[in-house]
MDAnalysis code that builds the backbone (N, CA, C; Angstrom):
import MDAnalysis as mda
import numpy as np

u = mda.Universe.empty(498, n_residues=166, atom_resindex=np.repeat(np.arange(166), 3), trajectory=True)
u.add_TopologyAttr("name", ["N", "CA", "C"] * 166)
u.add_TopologyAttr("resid", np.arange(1, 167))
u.add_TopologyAttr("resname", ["UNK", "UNK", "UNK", "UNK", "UNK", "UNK", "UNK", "UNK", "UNK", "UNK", "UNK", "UNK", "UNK", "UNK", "UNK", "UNK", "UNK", "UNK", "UNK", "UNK", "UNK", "UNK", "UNK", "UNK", "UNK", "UNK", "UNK", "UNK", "UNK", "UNK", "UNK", "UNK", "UNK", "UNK", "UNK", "UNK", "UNK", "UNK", "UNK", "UNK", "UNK", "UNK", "UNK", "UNK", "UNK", "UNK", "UNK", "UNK", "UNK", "UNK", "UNK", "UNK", "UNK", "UNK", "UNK", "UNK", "UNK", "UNK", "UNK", "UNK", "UNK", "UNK", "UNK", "UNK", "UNK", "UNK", "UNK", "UNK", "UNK", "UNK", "UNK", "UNK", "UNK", "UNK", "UNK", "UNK", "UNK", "UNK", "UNK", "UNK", "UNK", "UNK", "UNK", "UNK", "UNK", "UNK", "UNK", "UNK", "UNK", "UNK", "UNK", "UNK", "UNK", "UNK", "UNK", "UNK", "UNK", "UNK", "UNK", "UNK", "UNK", "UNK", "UNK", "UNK", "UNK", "UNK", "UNK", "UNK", "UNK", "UNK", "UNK", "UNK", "UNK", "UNK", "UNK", "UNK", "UNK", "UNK", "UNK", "UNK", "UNK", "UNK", "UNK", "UNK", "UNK", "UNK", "UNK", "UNK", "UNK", "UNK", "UNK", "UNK", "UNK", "UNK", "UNK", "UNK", "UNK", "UNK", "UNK", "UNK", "UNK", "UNK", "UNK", "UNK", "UNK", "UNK", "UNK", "UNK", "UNK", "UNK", "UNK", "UNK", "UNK", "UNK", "UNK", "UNK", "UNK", "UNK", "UNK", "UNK", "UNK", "UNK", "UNK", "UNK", "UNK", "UNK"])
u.atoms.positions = np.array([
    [-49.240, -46.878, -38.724],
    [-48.163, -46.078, -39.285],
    [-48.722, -44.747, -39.768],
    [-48.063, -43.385, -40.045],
    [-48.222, -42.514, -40.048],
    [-47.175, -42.190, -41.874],
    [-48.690, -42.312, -42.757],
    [-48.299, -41.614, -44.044],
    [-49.265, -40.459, -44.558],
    [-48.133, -39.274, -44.030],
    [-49.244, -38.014, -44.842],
    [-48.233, -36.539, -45.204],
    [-48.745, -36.037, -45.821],
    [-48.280, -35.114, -46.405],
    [-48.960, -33.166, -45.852],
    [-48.083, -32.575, -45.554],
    [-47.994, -31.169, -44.981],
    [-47.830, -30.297, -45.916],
    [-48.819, -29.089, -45.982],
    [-48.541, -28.146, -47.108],
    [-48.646, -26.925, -46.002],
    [-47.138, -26.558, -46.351],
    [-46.957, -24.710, -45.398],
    [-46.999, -24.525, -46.331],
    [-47.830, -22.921, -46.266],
    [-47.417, -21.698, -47.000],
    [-46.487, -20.754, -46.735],
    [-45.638, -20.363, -47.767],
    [-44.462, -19.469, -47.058],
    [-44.491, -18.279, -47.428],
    [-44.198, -17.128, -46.499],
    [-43.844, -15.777, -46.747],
    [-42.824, -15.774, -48.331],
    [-41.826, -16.513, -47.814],
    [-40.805, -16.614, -49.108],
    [-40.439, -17.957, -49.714],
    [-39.616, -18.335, -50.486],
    [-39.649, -19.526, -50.787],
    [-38.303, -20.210, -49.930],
    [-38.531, -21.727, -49.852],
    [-37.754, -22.214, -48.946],
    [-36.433, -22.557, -49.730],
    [-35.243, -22.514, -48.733],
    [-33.804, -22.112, -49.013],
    [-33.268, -23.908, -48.989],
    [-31.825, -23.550, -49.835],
    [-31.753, -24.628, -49.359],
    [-30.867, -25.319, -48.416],
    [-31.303, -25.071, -47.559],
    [-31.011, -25.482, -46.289],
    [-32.251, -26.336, -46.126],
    [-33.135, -26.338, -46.680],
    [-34.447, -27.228, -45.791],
    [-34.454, -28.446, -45.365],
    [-33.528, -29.262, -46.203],
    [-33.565, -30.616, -45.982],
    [-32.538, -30.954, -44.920],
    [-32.100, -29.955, -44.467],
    [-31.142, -30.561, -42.879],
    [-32.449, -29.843, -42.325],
    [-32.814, -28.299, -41.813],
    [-33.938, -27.911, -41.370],
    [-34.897, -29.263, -40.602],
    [-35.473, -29.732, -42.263],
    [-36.804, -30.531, -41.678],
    [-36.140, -31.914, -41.145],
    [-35.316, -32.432, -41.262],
    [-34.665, -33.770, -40.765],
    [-34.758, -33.517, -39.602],
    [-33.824, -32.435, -39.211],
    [-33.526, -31.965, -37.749],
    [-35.168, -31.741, -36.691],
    [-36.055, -31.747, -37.442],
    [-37.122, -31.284, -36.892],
    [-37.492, -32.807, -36.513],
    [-37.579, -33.642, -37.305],
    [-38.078, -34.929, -36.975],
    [-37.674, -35.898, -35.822],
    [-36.411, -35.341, -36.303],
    [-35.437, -36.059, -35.443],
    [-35.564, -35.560, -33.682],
    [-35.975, -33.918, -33.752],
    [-36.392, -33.685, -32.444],
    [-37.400, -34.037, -31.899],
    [-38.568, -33.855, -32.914],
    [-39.804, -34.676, -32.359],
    [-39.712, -35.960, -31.479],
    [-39.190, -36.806, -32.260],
    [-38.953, -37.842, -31.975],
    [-38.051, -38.375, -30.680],
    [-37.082, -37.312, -30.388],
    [-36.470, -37.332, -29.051],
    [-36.966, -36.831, -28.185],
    [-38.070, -36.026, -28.403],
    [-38.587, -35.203, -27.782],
    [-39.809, -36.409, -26.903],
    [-40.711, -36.729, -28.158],
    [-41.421, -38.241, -27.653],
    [-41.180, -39.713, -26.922],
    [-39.463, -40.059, -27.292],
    [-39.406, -41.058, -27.077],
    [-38.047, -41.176, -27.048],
    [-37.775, -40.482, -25.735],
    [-36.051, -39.733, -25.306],
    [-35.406, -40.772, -24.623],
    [-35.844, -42.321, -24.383],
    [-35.027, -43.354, -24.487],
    [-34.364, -44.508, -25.790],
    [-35.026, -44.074, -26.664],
    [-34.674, -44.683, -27.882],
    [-33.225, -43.944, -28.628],
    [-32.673, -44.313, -29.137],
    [-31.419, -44.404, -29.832],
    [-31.727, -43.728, -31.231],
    [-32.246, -42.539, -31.566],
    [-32.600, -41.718, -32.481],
    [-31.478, -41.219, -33.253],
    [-31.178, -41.006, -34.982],
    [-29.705, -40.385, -35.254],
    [-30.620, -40.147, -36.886],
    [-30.171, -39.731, -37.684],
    [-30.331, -39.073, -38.614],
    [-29.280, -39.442, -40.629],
    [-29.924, -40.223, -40.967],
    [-28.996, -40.357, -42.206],
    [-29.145, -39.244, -43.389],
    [-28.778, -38.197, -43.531],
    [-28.709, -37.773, -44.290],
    [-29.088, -38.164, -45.713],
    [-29.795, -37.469, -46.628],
    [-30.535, -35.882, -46.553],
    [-32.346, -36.499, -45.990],
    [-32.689, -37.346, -45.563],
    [-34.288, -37.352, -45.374],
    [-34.560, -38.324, -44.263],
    [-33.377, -39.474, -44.128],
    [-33.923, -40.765, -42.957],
    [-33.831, -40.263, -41.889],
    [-34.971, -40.848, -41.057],
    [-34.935, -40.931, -39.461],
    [-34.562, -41.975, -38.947],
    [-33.430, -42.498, -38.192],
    [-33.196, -43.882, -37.655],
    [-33.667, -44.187, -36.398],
    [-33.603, -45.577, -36.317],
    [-33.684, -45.461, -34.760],
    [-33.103, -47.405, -34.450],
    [-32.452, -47.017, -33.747],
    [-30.763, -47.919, -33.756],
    [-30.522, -48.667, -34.937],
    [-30.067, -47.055, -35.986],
    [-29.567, -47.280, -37.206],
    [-30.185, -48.355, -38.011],
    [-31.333, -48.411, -38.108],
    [-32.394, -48.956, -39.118],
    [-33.443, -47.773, -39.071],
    [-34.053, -48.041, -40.347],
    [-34.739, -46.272, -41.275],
    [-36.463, -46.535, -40.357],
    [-36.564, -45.397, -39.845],
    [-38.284, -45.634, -39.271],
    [-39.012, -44.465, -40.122],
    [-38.367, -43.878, -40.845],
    [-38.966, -42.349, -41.110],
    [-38.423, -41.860, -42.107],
    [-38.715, -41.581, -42.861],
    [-38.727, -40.444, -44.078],
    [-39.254, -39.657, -44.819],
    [-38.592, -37.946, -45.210],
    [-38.700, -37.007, -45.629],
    [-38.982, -36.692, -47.121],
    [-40.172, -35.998, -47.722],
    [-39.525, -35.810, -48.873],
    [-40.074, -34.523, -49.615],
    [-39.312, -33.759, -49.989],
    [-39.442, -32.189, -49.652],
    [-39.965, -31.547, -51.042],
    [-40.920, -31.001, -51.587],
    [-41.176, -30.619, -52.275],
    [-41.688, -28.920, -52.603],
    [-40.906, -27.592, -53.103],
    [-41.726, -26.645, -53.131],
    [-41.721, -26.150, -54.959],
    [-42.884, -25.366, -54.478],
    [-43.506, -24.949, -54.918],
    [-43.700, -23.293, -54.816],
    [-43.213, -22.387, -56.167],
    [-43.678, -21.041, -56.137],
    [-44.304, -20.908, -57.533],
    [-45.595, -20.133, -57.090],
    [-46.442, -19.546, -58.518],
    [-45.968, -17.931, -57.902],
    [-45.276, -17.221, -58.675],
    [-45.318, -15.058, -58.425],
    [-44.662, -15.321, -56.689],
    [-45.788, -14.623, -55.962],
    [-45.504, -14.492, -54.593],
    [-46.564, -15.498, -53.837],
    [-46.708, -16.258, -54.204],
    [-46.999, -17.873, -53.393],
    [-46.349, -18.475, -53.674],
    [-45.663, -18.584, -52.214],
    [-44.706, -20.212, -51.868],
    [-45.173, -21.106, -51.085],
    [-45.443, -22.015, -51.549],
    [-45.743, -24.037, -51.059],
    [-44.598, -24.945, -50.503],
    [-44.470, -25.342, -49.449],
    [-43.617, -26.563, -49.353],
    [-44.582, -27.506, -48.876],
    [-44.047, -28.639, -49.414],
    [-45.127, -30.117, -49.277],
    [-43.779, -30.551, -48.855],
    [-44.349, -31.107, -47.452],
    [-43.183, -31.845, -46.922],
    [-44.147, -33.600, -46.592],
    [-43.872, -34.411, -47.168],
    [-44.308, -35.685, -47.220],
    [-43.395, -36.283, -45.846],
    [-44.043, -37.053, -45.351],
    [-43.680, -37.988, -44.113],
    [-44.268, -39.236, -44.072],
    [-43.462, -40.389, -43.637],
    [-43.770, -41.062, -43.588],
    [-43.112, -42.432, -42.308],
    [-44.063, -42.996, -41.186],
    [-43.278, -42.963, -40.016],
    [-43.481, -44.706, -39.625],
    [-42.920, -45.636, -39.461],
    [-43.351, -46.672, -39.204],
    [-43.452, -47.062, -37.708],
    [-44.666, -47.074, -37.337],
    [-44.957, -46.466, -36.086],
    [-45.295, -48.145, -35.538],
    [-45.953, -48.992, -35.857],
    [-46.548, -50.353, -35.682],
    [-46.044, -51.446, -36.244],
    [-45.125, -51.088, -37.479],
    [-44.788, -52.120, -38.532],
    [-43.625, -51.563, -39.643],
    [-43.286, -52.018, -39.978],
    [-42.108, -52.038, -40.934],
    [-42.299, -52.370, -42.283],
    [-41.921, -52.163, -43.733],
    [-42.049, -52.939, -44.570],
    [-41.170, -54.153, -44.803],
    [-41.938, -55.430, -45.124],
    [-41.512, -56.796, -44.902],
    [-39.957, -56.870, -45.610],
    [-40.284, -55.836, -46.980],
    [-39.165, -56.126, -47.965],
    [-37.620, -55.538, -47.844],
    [-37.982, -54.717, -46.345],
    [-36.621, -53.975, -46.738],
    [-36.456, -54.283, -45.044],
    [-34.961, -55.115, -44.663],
    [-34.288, -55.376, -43.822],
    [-33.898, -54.169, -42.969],
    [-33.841, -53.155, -43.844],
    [-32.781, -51.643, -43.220],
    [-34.298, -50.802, -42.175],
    [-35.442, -51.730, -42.286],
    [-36.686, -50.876, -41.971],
    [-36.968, -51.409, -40.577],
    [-37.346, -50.450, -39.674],
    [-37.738, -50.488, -38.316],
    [-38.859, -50.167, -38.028],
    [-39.241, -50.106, -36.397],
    [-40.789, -49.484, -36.252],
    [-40.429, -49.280, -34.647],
    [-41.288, -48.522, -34.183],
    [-41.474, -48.585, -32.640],
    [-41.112, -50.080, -32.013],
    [-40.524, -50.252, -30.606],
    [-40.111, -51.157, -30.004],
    [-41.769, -51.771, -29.506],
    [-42.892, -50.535, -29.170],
    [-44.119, -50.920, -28.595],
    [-45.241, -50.090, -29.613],
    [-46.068, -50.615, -29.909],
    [-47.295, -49.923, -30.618],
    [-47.456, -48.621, -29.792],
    [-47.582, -47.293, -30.230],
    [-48.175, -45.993, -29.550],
    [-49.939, -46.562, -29.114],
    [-49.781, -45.961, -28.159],
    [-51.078, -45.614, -27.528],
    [-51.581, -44.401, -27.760],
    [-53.179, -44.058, -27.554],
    [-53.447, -43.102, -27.916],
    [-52.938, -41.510, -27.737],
    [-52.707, -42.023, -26.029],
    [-51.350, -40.576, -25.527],
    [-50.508, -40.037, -26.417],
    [-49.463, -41.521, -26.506],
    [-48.449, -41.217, -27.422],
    [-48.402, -40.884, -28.690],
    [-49.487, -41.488, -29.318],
    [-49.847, -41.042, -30.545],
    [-50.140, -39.293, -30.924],
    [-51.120, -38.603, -29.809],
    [-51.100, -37.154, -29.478],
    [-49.682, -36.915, -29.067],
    [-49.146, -37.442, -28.168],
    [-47.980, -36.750, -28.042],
    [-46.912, -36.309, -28.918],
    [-46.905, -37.534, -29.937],
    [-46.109, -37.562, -30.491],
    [-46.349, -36.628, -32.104],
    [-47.826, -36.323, -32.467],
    [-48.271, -35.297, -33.224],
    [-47.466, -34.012, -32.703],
    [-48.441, -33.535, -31.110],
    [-47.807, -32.198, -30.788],
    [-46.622, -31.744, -30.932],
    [-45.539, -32.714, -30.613],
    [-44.099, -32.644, -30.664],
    [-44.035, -32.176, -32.114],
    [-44.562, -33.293, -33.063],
    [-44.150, -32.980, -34.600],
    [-44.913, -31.411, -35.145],
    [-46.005, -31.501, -34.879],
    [-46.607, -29.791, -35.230],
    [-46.259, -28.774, -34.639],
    [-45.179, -28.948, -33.409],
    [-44.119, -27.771, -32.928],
    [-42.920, -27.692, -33.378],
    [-42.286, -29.007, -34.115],
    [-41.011, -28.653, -34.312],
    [-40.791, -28.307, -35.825],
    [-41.981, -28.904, -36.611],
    [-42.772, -28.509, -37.961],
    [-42.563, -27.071, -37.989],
    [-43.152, -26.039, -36.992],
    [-43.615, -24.869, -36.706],
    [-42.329, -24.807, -37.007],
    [-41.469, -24.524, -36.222],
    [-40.365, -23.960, -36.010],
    [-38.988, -24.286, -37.523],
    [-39.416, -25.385, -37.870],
    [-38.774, -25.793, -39.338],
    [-39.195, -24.254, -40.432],
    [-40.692, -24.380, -40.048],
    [-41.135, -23.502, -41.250],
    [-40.448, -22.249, -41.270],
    [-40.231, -21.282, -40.317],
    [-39.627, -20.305, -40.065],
    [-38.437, -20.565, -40.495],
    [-37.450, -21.839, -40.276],
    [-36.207, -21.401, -40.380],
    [-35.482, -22.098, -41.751],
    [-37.123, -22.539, -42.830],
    [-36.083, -22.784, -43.423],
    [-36.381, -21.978, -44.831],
    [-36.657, -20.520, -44.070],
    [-36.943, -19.677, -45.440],
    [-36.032, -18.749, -45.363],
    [-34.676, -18.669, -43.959],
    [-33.509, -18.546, -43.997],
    [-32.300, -19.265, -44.723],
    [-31.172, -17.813, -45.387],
    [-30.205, -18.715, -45.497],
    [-29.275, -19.387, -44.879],
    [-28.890, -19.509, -43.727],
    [-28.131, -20.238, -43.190],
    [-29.023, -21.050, -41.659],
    [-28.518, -22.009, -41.325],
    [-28.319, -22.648, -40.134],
    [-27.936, -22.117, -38.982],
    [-28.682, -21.921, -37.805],
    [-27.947, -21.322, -36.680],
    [-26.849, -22.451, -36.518],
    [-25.814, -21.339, -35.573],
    [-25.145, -22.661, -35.028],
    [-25.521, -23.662, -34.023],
    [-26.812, -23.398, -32.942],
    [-27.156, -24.692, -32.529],
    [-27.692, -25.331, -33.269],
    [-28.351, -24.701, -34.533],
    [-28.793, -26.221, -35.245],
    [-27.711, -27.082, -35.847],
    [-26.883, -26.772, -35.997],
    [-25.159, -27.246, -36.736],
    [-24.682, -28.179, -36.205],
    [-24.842, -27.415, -34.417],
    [-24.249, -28.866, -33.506],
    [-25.067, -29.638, -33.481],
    [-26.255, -29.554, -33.551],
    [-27.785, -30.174, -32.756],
    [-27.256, -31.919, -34.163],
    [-27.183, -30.987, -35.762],
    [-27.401, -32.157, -36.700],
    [-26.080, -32.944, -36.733],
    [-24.535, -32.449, -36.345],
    [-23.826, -32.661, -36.057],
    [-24.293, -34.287, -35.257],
    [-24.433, -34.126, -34.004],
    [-24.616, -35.092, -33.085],
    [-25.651, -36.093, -33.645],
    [-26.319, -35.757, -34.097],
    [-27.876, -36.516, -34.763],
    [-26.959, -37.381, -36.219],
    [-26.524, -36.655, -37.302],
    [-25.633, -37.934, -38.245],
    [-24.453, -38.818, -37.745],
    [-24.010, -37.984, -36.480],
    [-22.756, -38.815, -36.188],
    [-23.114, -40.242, -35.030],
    [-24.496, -40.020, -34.740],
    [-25.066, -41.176, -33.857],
    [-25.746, -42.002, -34.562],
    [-25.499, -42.247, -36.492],
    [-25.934, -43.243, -37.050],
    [-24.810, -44.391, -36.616],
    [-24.945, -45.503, -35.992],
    [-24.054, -47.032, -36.317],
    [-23.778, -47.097, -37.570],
    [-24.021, -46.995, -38.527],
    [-23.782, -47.423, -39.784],
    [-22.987, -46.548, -40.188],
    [-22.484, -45.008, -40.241],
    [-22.069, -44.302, -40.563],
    [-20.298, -44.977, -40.788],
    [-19.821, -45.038, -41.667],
    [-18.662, -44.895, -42.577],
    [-17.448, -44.038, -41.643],
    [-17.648, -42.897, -41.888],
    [-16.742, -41.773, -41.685],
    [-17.407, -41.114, -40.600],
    [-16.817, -40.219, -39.706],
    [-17.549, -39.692, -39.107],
    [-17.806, -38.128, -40.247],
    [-18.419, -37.436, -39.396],
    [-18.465, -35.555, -40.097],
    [-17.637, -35.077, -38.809],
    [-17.240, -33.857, -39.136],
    [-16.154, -33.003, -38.285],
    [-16.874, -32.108, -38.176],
    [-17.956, -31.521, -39.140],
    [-18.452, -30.347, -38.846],
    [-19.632, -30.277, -39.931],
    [-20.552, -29.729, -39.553],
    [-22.080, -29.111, -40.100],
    [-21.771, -27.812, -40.601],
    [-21.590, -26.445, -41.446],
    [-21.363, -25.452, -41.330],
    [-22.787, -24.806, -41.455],
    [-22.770, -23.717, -41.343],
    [-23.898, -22.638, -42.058],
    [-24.872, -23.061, -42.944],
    [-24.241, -23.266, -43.750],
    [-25.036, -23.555, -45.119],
    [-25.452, -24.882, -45.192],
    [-25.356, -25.919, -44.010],
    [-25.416, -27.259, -44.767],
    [-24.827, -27.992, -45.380],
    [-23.422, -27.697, -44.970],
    [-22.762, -28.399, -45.906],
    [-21.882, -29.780, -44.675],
    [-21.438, -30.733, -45.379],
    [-21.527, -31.587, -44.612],
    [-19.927, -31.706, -44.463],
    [-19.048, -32.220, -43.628],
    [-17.701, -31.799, -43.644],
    [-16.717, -32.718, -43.074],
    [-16.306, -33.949, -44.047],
    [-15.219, -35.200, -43.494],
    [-13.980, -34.422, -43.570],
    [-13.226, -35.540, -42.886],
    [-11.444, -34.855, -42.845],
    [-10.805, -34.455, -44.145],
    [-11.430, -35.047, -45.490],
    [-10.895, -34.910, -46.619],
    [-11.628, -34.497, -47.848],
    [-12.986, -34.698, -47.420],
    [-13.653, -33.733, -48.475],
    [-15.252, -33.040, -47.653],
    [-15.763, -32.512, -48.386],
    [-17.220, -31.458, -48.372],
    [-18.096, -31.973, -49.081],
    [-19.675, -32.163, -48.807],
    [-20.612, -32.686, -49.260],
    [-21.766, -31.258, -49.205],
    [-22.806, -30.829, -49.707],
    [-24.073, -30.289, -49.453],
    [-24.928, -31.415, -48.888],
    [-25.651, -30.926, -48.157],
    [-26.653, -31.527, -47.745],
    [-27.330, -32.489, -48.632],
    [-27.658, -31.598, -49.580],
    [-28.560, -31.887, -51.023],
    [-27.965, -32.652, -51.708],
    [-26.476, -32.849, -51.627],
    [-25.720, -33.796, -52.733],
    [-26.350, -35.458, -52.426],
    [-26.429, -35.542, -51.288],
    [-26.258, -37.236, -50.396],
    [-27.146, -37.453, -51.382],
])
């Protein structure tokens, strides 16, 4: 299993938008690696994968003046699951060493690309649809969402959530 922790340094400090940002990043990695699996996204930090948790986020920054830190903690159950929690998954097959690289590169490119965008304030709109499709392909999901906007905000037929609220 894969438990470790990432420290970017940022030009500016990160917005908050980050926590759809870095989800969305994982979540690509991960489709990106292993684009037959059933990958979806629970809002604000899980990674699923057929709606049991393999992965989670947990976002921490940091500014001293004009140094900005984000510690983005990860943690991926790649071989095994924890015994105690039913809702917990792991790979269908142990990674091999390939996959294991592969599945880094994927994450230290889509990492890359998190970092940049989440010292913006808003969400492009392909990332909107991209997280759109990614929460609404949890099984477990309740309600569906109608819409992702700009900002992260999350959007049922009858009310509005932030990202950050969940």
């Amino acid at each position: 299993n894969l438990l470790s922790s990432w420290c970017f340094q940022l030009a500016s400090p990160a917005q908050h938008i980050s926590g759809a940002v870095w989800g969305l990043a994982i979540y690509r990695a991960a489709k990106k690696t292993w684009p037959e699996n059933k990958w979806s996204l629970k809002a604000p930090n899980d990674l699923l994968l057929n709606g049991k948790k393999i992965a989670g986020l947990l976002l921490e920054s940091v500014s001293q003046g004009t140094s900005h830190r984000l510690v983005v903690g990860l943690g991926f159950n790649a071989a095994m699951a924890p015994e105690s929690m039913a809702q917990a998954t792991h790979l269908p097959q142990p990674p091999d060493e390939i996959e294991w690289q592969t599945w880094l590169a994927n994450l230290i490119n889509c990492f890359s690309l998190a970092k940049k965008s989440c010292q913006t304030t808003t969400l492009s709109q392909d990332d909107c649809a991209e997280l759109l499709i990614a929460v609404n392909a949890n099984p477990n999901l309740q309600n569906i969402y109608i819409k992702i906007d700009l900002h992260g905000n999350l959007h049922f037929a009858d009310k509005t959530l932030s990202w950050n609220e969940i």
